[in-house]
C-alpha atoms as an extended CHARMM CRD file, in Angstrom:
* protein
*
       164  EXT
         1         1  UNK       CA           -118.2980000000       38.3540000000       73.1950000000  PROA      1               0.0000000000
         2         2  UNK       CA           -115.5190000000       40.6990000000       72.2440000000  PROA      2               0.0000000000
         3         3  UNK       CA           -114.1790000000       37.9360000000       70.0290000000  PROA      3               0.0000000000
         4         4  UNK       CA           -117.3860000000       37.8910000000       68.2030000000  PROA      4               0.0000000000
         5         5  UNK       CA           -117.8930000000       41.4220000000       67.9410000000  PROA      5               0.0000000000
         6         6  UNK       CA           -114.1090000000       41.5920000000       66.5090000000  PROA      6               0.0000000000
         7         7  UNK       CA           -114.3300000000       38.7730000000       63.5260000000  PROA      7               0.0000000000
         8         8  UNK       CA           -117.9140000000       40.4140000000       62.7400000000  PROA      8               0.0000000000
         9         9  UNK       CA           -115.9760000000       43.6320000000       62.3520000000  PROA      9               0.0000000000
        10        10  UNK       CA           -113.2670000000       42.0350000000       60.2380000000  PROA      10              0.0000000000
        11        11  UNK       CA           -116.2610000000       39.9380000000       57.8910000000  PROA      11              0.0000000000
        12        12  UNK       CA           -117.6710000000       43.8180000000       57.2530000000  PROA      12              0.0000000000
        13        13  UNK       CA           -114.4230000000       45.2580000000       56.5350000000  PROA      13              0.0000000000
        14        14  UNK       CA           -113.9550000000       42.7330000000       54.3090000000  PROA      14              0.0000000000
        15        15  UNK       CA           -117.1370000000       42.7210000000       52.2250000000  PROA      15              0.0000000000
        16        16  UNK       CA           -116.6190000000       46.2810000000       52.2380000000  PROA      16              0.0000000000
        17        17  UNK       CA           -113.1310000000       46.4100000000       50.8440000000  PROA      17              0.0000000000
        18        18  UNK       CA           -114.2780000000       43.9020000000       47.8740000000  PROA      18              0.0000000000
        19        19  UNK       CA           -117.2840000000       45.3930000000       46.8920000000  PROA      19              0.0000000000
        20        20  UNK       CA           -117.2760000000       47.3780000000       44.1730000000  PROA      20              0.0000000000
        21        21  UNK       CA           -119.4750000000       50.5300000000       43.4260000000  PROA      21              0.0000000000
        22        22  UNK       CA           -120.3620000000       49.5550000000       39.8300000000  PROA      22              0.0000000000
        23        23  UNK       CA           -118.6190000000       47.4360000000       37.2650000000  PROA      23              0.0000000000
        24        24  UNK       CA           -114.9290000000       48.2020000000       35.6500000000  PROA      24              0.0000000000
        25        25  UNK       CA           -114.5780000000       50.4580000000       32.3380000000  PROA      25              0.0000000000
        26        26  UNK       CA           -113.1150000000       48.8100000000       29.4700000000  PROA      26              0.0000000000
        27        27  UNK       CA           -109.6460000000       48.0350000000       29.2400000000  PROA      27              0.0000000000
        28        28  UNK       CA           -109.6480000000       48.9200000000       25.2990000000  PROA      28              0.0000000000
        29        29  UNK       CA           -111.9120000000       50.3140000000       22.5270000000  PROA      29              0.0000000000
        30        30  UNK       CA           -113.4620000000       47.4700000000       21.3220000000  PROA      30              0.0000000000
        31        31  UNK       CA           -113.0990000000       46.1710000000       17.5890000000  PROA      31              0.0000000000
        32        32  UNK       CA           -115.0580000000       45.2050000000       15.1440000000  PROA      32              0.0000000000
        33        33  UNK       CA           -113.6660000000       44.3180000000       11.5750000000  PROA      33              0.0000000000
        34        34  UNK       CA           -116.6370000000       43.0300000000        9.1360000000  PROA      34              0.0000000000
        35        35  UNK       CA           -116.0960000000       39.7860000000        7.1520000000  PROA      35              0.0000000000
        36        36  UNK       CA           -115.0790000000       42.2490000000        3.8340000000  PROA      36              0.0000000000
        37        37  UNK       CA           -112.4730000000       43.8590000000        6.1340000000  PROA      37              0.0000000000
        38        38  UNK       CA           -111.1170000000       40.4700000000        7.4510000000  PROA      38              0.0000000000
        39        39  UNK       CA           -110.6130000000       39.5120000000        3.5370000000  PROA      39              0.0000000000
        40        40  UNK       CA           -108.9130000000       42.7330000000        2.6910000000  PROA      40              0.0000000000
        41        41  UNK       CA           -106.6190000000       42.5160000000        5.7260000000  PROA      41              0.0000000000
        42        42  UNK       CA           -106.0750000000       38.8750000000        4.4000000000  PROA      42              0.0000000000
        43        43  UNK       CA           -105.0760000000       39.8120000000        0.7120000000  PROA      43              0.0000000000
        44        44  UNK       CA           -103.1950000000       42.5430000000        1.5020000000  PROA      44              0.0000000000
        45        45  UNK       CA           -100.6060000000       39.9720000000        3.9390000000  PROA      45              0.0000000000
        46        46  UNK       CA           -101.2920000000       37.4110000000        0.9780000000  PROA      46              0.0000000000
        47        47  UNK       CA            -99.8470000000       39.6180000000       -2.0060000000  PROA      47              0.0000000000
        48        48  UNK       CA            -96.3260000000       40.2000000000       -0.0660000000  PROA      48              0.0000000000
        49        49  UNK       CA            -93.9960000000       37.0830000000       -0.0300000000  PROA      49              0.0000000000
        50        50  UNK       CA            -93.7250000000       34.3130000000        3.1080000000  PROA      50              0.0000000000
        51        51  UNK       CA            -95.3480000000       33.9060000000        5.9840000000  PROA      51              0.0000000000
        52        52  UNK       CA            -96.6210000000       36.6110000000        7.6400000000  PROA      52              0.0000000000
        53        53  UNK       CA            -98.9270000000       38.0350000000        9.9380000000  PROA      53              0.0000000000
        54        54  UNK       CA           -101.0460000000       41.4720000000       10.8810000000  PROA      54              0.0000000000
        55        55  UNK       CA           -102.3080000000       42.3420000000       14.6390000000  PROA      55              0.0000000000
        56        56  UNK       CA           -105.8950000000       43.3070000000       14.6930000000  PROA      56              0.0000000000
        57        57  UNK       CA           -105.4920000000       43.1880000000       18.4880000000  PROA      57              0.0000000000
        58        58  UNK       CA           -101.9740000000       43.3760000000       19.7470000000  PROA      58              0.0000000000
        59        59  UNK       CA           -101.1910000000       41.9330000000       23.2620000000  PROA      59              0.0000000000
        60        60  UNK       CA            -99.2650000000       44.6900000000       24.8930000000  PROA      60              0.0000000000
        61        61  UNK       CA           -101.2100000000       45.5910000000       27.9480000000  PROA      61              0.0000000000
        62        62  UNK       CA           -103.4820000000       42.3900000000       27.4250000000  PROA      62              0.0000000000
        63        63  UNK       CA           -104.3710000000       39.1990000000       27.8500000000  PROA      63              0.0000000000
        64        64  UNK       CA           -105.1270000000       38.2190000000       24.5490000000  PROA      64              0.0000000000
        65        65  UNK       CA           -103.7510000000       39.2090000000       20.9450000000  PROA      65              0.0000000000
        66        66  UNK       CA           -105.6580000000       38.3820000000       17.9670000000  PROA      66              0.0000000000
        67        67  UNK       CA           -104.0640000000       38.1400000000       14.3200000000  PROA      67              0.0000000000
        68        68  UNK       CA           -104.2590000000       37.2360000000       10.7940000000  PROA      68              0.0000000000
        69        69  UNK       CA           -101.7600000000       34.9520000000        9.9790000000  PROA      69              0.0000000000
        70        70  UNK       CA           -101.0070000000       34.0510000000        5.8780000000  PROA      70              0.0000000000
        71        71  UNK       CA            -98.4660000000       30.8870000000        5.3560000000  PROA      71              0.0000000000
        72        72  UNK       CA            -97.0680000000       30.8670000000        1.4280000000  PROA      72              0.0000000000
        73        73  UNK       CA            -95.2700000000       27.9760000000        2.6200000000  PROA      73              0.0000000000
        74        74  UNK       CA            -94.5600000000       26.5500000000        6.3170000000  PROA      74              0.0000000000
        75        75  UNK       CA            -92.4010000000       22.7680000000        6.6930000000  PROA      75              0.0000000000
        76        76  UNK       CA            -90.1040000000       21.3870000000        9.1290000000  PROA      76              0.0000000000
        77        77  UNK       CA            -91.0560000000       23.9620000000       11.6230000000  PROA      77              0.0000000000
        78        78  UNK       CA            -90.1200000000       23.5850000000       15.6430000000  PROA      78              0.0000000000
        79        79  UNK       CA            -92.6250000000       22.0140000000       17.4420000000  PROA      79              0.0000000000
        80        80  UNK       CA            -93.9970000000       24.4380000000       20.2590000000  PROA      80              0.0000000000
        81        81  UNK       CA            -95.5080000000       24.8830000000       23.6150000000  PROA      81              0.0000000000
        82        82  UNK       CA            -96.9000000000       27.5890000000       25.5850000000  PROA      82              0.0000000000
        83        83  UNK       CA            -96.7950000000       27.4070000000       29.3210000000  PROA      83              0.0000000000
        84        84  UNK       CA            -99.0400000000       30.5300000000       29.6640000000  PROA      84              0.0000000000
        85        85  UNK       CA           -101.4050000000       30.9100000000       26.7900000000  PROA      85              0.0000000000
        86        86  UNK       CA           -104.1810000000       29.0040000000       24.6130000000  PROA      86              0.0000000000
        87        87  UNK       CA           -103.8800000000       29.1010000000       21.0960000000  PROA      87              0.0000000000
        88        88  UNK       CA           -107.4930000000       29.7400000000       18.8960000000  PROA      88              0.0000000000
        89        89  UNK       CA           -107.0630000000       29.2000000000       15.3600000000  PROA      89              0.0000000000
        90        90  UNK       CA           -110.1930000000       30.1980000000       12.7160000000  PROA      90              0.0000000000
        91        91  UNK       CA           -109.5460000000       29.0770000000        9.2130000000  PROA      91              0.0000000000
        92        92  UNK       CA           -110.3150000000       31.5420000000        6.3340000000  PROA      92              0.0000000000
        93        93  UNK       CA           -108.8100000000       29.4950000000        3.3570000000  PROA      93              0.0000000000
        94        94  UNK       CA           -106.3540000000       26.6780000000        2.4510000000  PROA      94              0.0000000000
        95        95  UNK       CA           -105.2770000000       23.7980000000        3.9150000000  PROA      95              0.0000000000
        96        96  UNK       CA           -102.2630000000       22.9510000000        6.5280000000  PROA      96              0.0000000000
        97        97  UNK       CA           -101.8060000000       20.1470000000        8.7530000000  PROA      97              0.0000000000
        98        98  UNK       CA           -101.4020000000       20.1260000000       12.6970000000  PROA      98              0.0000000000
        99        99  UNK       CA            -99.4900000000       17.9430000000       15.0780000000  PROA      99              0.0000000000
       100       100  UNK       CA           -101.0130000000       18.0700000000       18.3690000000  PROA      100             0.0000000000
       101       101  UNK       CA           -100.2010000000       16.3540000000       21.5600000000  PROA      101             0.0000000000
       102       102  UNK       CA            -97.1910000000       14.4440000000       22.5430000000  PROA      102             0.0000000000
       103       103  UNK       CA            -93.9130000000       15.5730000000       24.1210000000  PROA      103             0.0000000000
       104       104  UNK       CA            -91.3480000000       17.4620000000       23.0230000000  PROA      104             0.0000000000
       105       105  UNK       CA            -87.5290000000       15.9240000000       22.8610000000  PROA      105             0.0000000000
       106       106  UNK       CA            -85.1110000000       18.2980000000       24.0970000000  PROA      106             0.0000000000
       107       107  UNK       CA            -86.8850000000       20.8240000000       24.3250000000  PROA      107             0.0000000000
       108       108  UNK       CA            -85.2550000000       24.8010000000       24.5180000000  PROA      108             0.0000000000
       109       109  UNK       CA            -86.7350000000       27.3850000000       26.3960000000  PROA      109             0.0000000000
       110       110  UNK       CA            -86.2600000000       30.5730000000       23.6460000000  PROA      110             0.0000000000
       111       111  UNK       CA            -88.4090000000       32.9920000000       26.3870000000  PROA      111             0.0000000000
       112       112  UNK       CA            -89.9330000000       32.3620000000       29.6470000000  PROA      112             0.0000000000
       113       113  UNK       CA            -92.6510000000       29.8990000000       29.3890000000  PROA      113             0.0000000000
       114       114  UNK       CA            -91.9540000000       29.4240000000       25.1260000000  PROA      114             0.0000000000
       115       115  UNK       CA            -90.6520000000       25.7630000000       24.5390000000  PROA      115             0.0000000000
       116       116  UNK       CA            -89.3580000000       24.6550000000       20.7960000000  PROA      116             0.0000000000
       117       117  UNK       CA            -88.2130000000       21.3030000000       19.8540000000  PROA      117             0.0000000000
       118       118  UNK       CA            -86.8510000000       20.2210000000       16.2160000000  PROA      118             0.0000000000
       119       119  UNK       CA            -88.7150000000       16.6920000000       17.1630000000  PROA      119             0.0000000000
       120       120  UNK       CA            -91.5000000000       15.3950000000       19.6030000000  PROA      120             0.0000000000
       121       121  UNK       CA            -92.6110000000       12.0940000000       20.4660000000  PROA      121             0.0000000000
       122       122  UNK       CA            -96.4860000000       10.8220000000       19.8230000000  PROA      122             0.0000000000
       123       123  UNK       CA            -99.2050000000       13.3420000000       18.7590000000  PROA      123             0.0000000000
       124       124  UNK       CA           -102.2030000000       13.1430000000       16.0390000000  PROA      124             0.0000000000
       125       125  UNK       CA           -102.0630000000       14.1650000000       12.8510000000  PROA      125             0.0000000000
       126       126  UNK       CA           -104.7950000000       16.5270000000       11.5780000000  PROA      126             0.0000000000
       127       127  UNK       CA           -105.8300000000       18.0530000000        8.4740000000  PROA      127             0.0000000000
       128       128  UNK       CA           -107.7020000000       20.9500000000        9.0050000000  PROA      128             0.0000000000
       129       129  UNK       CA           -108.6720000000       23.6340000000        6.1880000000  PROA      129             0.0000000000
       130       130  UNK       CA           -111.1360000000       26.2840000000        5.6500000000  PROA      130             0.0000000000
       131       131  UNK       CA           -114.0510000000       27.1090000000        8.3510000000  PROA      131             0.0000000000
       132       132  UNK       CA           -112.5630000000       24.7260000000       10.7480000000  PROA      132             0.0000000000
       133       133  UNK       CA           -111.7180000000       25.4620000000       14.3010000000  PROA      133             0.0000000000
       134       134  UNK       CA           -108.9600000000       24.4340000000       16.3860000000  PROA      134             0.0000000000
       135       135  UNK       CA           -108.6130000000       24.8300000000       20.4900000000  PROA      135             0.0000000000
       136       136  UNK       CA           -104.6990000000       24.0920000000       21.4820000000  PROA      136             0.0000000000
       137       137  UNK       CA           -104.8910000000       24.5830000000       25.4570000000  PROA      137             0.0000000000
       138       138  UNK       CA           -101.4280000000       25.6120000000       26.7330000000  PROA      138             0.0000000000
       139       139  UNK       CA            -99.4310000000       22.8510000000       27.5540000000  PROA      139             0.0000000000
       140       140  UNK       CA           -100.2940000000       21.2230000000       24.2330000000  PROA      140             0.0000000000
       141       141  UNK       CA            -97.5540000000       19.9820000000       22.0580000000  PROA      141             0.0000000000
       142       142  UNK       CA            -98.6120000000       21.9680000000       17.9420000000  PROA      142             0.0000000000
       143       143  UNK       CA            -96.7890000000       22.3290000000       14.7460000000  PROA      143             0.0000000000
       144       144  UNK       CA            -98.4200000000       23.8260000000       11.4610000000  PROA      144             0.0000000000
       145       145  UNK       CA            -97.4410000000       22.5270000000        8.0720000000  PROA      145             0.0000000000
       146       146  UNK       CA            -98.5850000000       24.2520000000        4.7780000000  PROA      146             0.0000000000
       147       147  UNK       CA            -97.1430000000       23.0700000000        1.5860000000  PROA      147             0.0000000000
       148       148  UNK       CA            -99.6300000000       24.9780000000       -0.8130000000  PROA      148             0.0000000000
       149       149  UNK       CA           -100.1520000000       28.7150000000       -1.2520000000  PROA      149             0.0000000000
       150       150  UNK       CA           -102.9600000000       30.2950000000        0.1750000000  PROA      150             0.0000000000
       151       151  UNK       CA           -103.4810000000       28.8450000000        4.0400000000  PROA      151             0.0000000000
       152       152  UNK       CA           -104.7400000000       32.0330000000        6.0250000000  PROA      152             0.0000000000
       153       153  UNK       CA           -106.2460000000       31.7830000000        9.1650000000  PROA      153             0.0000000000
       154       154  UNK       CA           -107.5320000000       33.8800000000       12.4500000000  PROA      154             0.0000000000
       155       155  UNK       CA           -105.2770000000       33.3970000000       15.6330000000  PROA      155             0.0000000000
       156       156  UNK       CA           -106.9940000000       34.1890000000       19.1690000000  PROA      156             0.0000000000
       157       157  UNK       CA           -103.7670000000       34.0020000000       21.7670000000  PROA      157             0.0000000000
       158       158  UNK       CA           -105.6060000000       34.2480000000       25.2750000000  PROA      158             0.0000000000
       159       159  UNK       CA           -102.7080000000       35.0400000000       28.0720000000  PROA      159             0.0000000000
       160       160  UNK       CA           -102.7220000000       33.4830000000       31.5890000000  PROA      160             0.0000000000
       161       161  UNK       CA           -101.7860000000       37.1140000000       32.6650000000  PROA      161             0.0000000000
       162       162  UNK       CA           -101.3710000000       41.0020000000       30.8980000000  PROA      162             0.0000000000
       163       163  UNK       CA            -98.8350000000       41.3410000000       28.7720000000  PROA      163             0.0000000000
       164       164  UNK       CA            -95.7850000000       43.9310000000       28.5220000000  PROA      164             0.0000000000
């Protein structure tokens, strides 16, 4: 009996230490940028020269970042893969082409969890371009190549855990 009166006591204390009194605040403002604001963030990174890219959601303290990237002109680029984060890509305008799946060969580990590779082995070849949507789970083998001006897309990084 006293057995059964002790794990009852320890099933209450533990409901009780996991319940919660009402639901968590927000861990940020929230954002909203309208489609003309997403076009003049886009211009504005289009005008300067290279690639580039703008934060509209940094991932300091997060588990996601979200960004506008602009290419002018992206070949021969590593091949990548993220141990700890999906990729989202939106595409506003252009066209580029994406290498996904496969293995990397030789692959260098430039930060924890980062891999880059100069080659990989198998993979598809997809042409993707304006109002298309790509998914690129972590783990998956990607490379991006633009060869004409004016490839601008949305990128949606969502982190396995908060980041510093």
């Amino acid at each position: 009996m006293r057995s059964r009166s002790l794990l009852f006591g320890l099933i209450l204390t533990a409901i009780g230490v996991s319940a919660q009194s009402g639901p968590i605040s927000p861990a940020r403002p929230f954002v909203v940028k309208t489609k003309k604001q997403v076009a003049d963030i886009t211009k504005e990174i289009a005008a300067q020269d290279g690639n580039k890219n703008k934060d509209i959601v940094g991932a300091s303290g997060s588990q996601m970042r979200v960004a506008i990237f602009h290419d002018d002109l992206r070949e021969n680029d590593n091949f990548e893969v993220h141990d700890g984060s999906d990729d989202i890509y939106y595409i506003l305008d252009g066209k580029a082409t994406l290498m996904l799946g496969g293995t990397l060969i030789s692959p260098s580990e430039i930060s924890p969890g980062e891999w880059r590779s100069k080659a990989a082995d198998g993979g598809q070849k997809i042409e993707i371009g304006k109002g298309d949507l790509i998914v690129v789970p972590r783990g998956t083998v990607h490379q991006r190549t633009v060869t004409g001006k004016g490839f601008s897309m949305i990128l949606i990084k969502v982190f396995e855990g908060r980041q510093q």
